[in-house]
N, C-alpha and C positions, 0 to 999 in steps of 0.2 A: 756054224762056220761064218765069221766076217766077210764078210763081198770085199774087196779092195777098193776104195773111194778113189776116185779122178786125183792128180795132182791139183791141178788148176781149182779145184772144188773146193781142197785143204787151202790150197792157198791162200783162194779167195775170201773165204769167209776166216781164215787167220788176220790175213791183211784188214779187213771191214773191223775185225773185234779189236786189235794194236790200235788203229786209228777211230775209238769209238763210234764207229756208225752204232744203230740204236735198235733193237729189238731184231736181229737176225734169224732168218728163220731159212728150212733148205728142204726143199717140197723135193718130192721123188717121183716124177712123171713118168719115169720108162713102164709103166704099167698101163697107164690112163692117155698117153699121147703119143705124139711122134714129134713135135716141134723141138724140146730139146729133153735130156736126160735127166737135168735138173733146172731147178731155179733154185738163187739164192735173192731172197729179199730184205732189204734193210734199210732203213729209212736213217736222214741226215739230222742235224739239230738246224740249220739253215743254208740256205746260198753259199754261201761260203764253205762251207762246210760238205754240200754236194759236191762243189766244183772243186775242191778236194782231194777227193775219195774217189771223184771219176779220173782227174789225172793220176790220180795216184794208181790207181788199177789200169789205165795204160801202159806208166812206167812200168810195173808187175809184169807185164805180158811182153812189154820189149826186152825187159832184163833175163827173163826167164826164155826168150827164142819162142814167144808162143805168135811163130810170124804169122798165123790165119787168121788172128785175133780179129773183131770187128767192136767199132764202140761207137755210140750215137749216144747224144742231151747234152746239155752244159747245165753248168751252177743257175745259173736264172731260169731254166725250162721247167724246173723241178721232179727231170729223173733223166739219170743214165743208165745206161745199159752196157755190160761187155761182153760177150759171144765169145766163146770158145772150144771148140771140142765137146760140144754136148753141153755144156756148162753153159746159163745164162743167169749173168750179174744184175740184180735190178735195184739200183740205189734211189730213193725217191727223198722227196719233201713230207714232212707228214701227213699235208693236206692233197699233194697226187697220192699218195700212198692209198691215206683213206678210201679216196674217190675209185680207183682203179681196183683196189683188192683183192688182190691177185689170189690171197690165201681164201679168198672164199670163192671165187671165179676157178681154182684147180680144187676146191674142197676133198676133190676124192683121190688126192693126190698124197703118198704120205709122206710124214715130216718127218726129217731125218737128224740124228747129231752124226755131227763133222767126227772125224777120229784124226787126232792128230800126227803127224807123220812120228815113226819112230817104234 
């Protein structure tokens, strides 16, 4: 039996793949934590290219009524983030990517594929 995946989840990592972010990946916490139910990590090609992907994942969350939405970083910081409903968006630079490593920092966390709505 398929678990039903979050919208916001499909979403997210739909919107990151259409807008080329780079190596996306979608760890499955609800086992190993309590902070959120998932992470979706993907890193940018540059600045420009962060700042983006993080407005553009605002738009996504205002279009969509996801009104408890929260976002923090810009294009120059080298990661954003957007929060929602258990779902947390972490788009980086490659070089905060590397440094933080989030996929080896939740190691016991598992990786999931997105199912597409339909």
């Amino acid at each position: 039996m398929n678990e039903q995946q979050p919208e916001f989840l499909i979403k997210a990592v739909e919107f990151l793949d259409a807008r080329k972010a780079e190596e996306i990946t979608v760890l499955d916490l609800r086992e190993v934590a309590n902070i959120a139910d998932y992470f979706v990590v993907a890193s940018a090609a540059n600045a420009p290219h962060l700042k983006a992907l993080g407005d553009g994942m605002q738009r996504l969350c205002k279009d969509n009524h996801y009104r408890e939405s929260r976002h923090a970083g810009a294009g120059n910081s080298g990661w954003v983030i957007a929060d929602y409903d258990g779902v947390m968006v972490h788009v980086f630079s490659v070089e905060m990517r590397e440094l933080y490593d989030l996929e080896k920092l939740w190691k016991d966390a598992k990786k999931v594929e997105v199912d597409p709505q339909n």
